[in-house]
C-alpha positions in Angstrom: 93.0 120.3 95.2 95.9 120.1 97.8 93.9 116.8 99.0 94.2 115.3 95.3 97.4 116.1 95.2 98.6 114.5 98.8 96.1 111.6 97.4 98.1 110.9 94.5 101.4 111.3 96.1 100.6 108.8 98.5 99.3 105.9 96.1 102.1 106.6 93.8 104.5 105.8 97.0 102.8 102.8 97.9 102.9 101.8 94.1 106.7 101.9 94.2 106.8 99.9 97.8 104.9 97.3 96.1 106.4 97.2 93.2 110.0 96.9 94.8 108.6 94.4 96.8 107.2 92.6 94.3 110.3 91.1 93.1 111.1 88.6 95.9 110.9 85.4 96.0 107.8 83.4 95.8 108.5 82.0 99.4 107.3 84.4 102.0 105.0 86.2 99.9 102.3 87.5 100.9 98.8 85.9 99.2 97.2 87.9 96.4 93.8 89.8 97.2 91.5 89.8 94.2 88.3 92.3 93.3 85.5 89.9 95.1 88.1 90.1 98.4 88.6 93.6 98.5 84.3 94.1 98.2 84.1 92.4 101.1 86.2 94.1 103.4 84.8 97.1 104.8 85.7 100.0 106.9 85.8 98.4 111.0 86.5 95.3 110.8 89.5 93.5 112.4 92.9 92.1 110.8 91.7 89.1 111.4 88.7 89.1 110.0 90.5 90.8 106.3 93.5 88.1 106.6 90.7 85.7 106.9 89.0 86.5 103.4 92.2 86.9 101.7 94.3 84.1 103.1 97.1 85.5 104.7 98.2 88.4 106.3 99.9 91.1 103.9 103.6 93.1 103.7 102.9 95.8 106.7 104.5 98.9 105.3 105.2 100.0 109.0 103.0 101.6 112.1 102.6 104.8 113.8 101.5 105.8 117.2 102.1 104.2 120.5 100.5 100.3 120.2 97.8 100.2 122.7 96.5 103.9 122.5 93.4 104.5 119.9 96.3 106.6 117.4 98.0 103.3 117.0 98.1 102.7 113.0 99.1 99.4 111.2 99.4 99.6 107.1 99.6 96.5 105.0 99.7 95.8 101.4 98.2 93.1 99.9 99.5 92.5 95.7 96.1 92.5 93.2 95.8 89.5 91.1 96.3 91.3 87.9 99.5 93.2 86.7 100.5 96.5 89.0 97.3 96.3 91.2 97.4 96.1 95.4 95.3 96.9 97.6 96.4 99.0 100.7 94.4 99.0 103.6 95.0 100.7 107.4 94.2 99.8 110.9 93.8 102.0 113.5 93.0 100.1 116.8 93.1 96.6 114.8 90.4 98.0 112.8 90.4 98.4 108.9 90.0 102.3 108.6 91.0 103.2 104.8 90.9 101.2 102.3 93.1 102.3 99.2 93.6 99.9 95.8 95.1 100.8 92.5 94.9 99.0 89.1 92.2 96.6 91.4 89.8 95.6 88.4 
């Protein structure tokens, strides 16, 4: 239950970080992921290979760990192609290691 709970808490944040980024402008935005994009990106494979099936690189919602070392996490967000979706996704070692969408139909 504690897990469901911390679950929650955590999309619900990165709902408000998207949604607060989602109000700049148009230039400098990153692309849109849509539901055929995100069921092709699965769990180990590199940023490049995800910003190549989306298009473009998304908002990275900041890093932990020491670059370089295997504790070294990137998070970006990508926004979903239909009202209050994204998709957020996490790299550890350059490689995709969760995968977390809301609203993604």
């Amino acid at each position: 239950m504690k897990k469901r709970f911390i679950h929650a808490f955590i999309c619900g944040i990165l709902f408000l970080s998207a949604s607060a980024c989602s109000s700049t402008s148009e230039e400098g935005n990153s692309p849109q992921i849509t539901s055929d994009e995100l069921l092709q990106i699965k769990k180990g494979m590199e940023l490049q290979e995800v910003v190549g099936i989306i298009g473009g690189e998304g908002k990275q919602q900041g890093d932990n760990g020491k670059p370089g070392t295997k504790a070294h996490q990137v998070n970006y967000v990508w926004d979903g192609d239909s009202g209050n979706s994204f998709v957020h996704i996490s790299f550890r070692n350059n490689k995709v290691s969760t995968i977390e969408d809301v609203n993604m139909k």
